[in-house]
Phi, psi and omega in degrees: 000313178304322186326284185306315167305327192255354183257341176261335183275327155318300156342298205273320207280320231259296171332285191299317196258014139257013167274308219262284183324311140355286183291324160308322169299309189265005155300305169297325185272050185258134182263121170289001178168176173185178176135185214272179176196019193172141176325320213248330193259152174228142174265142172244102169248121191256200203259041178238020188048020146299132162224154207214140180226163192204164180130205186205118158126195181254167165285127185234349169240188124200103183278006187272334205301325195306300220274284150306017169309318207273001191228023173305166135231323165230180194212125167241119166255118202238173198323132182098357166253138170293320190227126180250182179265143186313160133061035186290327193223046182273137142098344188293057215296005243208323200265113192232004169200141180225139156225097189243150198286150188286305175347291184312094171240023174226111165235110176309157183295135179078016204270356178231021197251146192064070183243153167300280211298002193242330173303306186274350174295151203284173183275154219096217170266126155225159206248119169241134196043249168256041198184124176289114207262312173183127160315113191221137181122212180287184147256100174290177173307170189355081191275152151206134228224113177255083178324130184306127165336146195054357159307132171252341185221152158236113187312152169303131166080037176285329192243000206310132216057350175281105189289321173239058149283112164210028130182159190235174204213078192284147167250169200294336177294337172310129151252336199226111157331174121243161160001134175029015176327321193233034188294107180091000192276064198300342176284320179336062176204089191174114197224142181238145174243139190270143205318328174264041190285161194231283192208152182250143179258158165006134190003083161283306155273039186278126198059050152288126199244341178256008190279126196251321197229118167207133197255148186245121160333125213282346185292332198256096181265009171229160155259107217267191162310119166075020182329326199221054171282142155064009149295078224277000207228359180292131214223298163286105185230153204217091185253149189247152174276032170292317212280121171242026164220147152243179222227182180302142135048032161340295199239043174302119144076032154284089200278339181289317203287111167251003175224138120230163175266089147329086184299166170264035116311350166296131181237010170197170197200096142357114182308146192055013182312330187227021170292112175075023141314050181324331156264015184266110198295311205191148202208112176249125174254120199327144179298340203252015151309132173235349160215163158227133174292175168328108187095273000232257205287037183300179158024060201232051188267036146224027178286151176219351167197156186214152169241107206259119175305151149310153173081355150299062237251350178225151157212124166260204191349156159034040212268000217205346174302147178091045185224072166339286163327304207311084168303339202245127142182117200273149187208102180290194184307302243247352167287148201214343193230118180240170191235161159314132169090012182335300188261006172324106179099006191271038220288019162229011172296134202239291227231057184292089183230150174261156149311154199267335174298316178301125182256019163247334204238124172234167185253166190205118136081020168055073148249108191271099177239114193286113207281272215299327176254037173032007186282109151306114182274340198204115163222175173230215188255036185242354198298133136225130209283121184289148199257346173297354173132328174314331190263101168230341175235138151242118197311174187298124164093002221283313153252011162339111192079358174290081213278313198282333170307116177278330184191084215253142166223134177248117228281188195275354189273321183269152202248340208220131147220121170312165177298125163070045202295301202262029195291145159076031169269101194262015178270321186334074191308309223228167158176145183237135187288105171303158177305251234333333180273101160320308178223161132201159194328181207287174155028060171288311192253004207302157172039048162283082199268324199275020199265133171240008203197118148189148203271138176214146190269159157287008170272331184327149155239315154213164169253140221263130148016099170108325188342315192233358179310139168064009165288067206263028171259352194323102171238319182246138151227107175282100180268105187325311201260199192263154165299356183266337153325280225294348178247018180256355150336125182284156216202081170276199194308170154103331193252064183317307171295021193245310167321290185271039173271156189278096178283125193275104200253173199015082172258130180265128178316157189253132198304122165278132179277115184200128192215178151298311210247003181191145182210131191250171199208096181071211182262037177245153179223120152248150199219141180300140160282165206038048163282180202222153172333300176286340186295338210255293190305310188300322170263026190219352171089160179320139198099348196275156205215126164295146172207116176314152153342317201273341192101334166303147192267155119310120148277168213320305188274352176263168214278155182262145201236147167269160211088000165293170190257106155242143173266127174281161182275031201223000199053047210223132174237160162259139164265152167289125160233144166239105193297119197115308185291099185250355162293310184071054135276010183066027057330152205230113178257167132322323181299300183317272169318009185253293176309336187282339166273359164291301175302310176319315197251019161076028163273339184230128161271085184280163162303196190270313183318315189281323170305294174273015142276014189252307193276100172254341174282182185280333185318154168285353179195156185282123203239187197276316220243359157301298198311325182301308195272326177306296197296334156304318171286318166291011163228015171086030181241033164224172142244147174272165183266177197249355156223000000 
């Protein structure tokens, strides 16, 4: 009987303490929160400061961080999640154990730092899971590092700084880069990525700076953002044809790189792609390109000519500034979207021609004219703006940074000039407002330093913020009307330098010279040969003046030669060109075609002036068949044209 009292209070004691054990267990497991964290994921944290994600994908939040940082203590991450987010447990002080599933081959820059565990792990390369997770202490000098065999990820910032890195060792199991993996690894040059690599993340090299070569896997269809910025010693990139992007500021300031070979599987080119590539000569872009972004070619100043394909239908903002070199530049059909400012800084751009096809935008005179809203959208420093009609507005930004423009006339046909039209063409002498203009805009003329003389009608009403800013050669402003115009004119802020220039009142405009035998164009007068002073004075009105190379005036009868000075009576000079003469005796010689052909084979440097009397062809430089077309006309079997 005692027997059986006692197999039975055993019974009852051995009960109850796996009931207190039970209620304990499910005390510990108890959940303090939970909720998503990835299209595909879910978070769990119970209140013993475990937290476990589950799911299939990537991680794309960690919503525990606002509330539970302080009171992680371990993280299971499990089979089926792929990735965790950059600074996902940054900062988590408490978290002294992780355990993640070989699935996770993406780990963000920082997801584990200032951590217990990342705090008491030893110094080198370290690994959470299947991913070389950061290089951690100093780095000695010329380290070299062969990441272990079965490793799937190099985590974002795994290397980030390490300067004396100076080679690494990827094995074929890497699928993925992350952010900035080799960010600054400036000894670096030369890194091989293995043939199944899927993607590289946002500058996985960016400032690799010793890096000279790199062939990109055939595996790889995107090219992310700043992948290869600030590599400056980079010269060979091999891109294949999977890849159908290059991403935001992909080959930013690869200053080295004078070629690449675009495949034609790109179907876009990314704002800044080639920003500050500086030596890149020459670039042909795929037929199958359909946009170019904001920058894209900035500062690209040894580019000399560029060809926009079919199928291209927008290219933006600024895409072509700085591209110093550029003499060139074709514009097909099929564009339809141009961004402001195309050519700022473009100061040897020549030559602007649209497909005749294109149905919003055509060229006239390397002028970009917005067909249906008459606006100039684009000139350079050849532009002259057509007077037929085509033209009433010139848009915003329209020569902005056309550094090389010397002069512009804007004909009685434009009604408008856009914000910042003529901003920084800082060559500009002179410019006359047509009556035809009311106002103008805010920072029109801003930083125009060589403009010293300019005409404004008495219809203007006001002048806009800036306007006039920084035009500090500013000395005459010929103004039509009376001073009591002129001061009930509105004037805003900025333009100082327009007040205090010597205002010239009831000024009568000086008449443009335009004939069969003479036309003037910007700060050019071409003229027929062998005219005479007065014949010149008759079409340009009384007061007008000659001025030899020397500085000497001419008189009435005598013949005018190119390269004179003529001054209008309003004081606005002009150059003389005479087409053929490039001596400027005012005839056309055998001597004339002997020089055009010294200069065609670089034996002779003209000046500008010498230049553009040399050029009777249609060409951008002086050739064999100008000198060919000169000598003809000095025995009388041409007429020359007269610009």
């Amino acid at each position: 009987m005692q027997r059986l009292s006692f197999k039975l209070f055993s019974f009852i004691l051995l009960s109850i303490m796996v009931l207190s054990i039970g209620q304990l267990s499910a005390f510990a497991a108890s959940v303090v929160d939970s909720g998503t964290c990835g299209e595909n994921l879910s978070w769990t944290l119970d209140s013993n400061g475990g937290l476990t994600i589950s799911g299939i994908g990537e991680m794309t939040s960690s919503p525990w961080k606002a509330k539970y940082s302080t009171i992680i203590r371990t993280v299971v991450i499990n089979t089926g999640v792929t990735s965790i987010e950059k600074e996902a447990f940054k900062g988590c002080k408490s978290l002294n154990k992780i355990t993640i599933a070989d699935s996770v081959t993406d780990i963000g820059s920082d997801a584990f730092d200032n951590t217990s565990w990342y705090n008491t792990v030893g110094d080198g390369l370290v690994y959470i899971g299947k991913v070389a997770y950061r290089y951690k202490g100093t780095m000695p000098k010329d380290t070299i590092i062969s990441i272990k065999e079965g490793t799937k990820g190099i985590a974002g910032s795994a290397f980030y700084f390490c300067q004396n890195l100076i080679r690494i060792t990827i094995p074929e199991s890497i699928t993925r880069i992350g952010d900035l993996a080799f960010y600054f690894c400036s000894s670096l040059t030369n890194i091989w990525v293995p043939t199944g690599i899927m993607s590289f993340g946002d500058g996985a090299f960016q400032y690799c700076e010793a890096l000279t070569s790199f062939t990109i896997p055939n595996t790889i269809t995107s090219i992310p953002a700043r992948l290869f910025y600030g590599c400056q010693s980079l010269i060979n990139v091999t891109i294949p044809n999977s890849v159908t992007n290059i991403g935001y500021a992909a080959f930013h300031n690869c200053c080295s790189m004078n070629h690449i070979t675009i495949p034609n599987s790109i179907t876009t080119i990314s704002g800044n792609a080639f920003d500050s590539c500086t030596k890149l000569e020459n670039i042909i872009i795929p037929e199958e390109v359909t946009s170019i972004g904001e920058n894209a070619f900035r500062g690209c100043k040894s580019l000399t000519s560029i060809f926009i394909p079919e199928n291209v239908e927008s290219i933006g903002d600024l895409a072509f500034e700085d591209c110093t070199s550029l003499k060139s530049i074709t514009f097909s059909a099929s564009v339809t979207e141009l961004g402001n400012s195309l050519f700022s800084g473009c100061y040897d751009l020549e030559s602007i021609i649209v497909d005749s096809n294109n149905p919003k935008y055509h060229s006239a005179n390397n002028c970009i004219i917005d067909t249906a809203k008459k606006t100039l959208f684009a000139g350079c420093k050849t532009s002259i703006i057509p007077s037929d009609g085509s033209v009433t507005k010139i848009g915003n930004h329209a020569f902005m940074g056309c550094s090389s423009l010397t002069g512009i006339e804007i004909p009685e046909t434009v009604t408008s000039i856009g914000i910042s039209a003529f901003f920084n063409c800082s060559s500009i002498g002179t410019i006359t407002i047509p009556t035809s203009i009311s106002t103008i805009g805010n920072s029109t003329f801003y930083g125009c330093t060589a403009l010293t003389s300019i005409s404004i009608p008495d219809n203007v009403s006001g002048i806009g913020e800036n306007a006039f800013s920084k035009c500090t050669s500013l000395k005459d402003v010929y103004y039509y009307g009376s001073e009591d115009q002129w001061n009930r004119l509105l004037i805003e802020d900025g333009n100082v330098d327009l007040v205090k220039a010597n205002i010239h009142f009831n000024w009568t405009p000086s008449l443009i010279i335009n004939s069969d035998t003479t036309k003037e164009q910007g700060d050019t007068v071409y003229i027929s040969p062998n005219q005479t002073v007065s014949a010149l004075v008759i079409l340009a009105g009384e007061g007008t003046r000659v001025l030899r190379k020397d500085g000497s005036e001419l008189q009435g009868n005598e013949t005018i030669g190119s390269g004179m000075t003529l001054i209008k009576h309003d004081g606005s000079t002009k150059t003389l060109i005479i087409k053929g003469d490039n001596d400027g005796d005012g005839i056309i010689t055998a001597a004339d075609a002997r020089y055009a052909l010294r200069v065609a084979v670089a034996l002779e440097q003209p000046n500008s002036w010498q230049e553009n009397a040399c050029l009777v062809t249609d060409g951008a430089t002086v050739t064999a068949a100008d000198a060919r077309l000169i000598l003809r006309a000095a025995v009388g079997l041409e007429s020359l044209k007269l610009f």
